[in-house]
N, C-alpha and C positions, 0 to 999 in steps of 0.2 A: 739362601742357596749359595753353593759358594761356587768363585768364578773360577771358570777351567784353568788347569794351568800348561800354557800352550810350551812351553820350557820343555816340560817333563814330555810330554807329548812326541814333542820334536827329536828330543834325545833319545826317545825308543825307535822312533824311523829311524834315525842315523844308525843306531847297533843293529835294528833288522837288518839296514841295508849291508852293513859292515860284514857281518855274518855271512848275509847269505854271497857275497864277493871273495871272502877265505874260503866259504862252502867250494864254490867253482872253482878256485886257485886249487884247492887240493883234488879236486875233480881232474882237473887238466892234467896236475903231476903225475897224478897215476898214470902204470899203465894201457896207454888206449882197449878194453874191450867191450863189446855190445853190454848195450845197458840193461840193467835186472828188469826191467819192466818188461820187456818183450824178448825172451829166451827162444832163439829159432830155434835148438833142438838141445835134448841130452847129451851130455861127451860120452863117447862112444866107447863101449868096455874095454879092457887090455885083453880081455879074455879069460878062461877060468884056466887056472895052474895046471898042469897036467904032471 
């Protein structure tokens, strides 16, 4: 059996973590609005042409 190798291991934490830290930075830059998971309501129509 061959022995784990805790290197490689560790070097996948560090880019999860890496990742998910750029993930939030570009989170931040945007625009602030509510987030897609909970949509209080539909945007509201302009109206139909007349």
């Amino acid at each position: 059996m061959p022995k784990p190798n805790y290197s490689y291991e560790k070097r996948q934490r560090e880019l999860e973590k890496k990742r998910k830290k750029e993930e939030k930075a570009t989170r931040k830059t945007l625009p602030s609005s509510p987030p897609s998971a909970e949509p209080s309501s539909p945007p509201a129509p302009a109206g139909p042409p007349d």
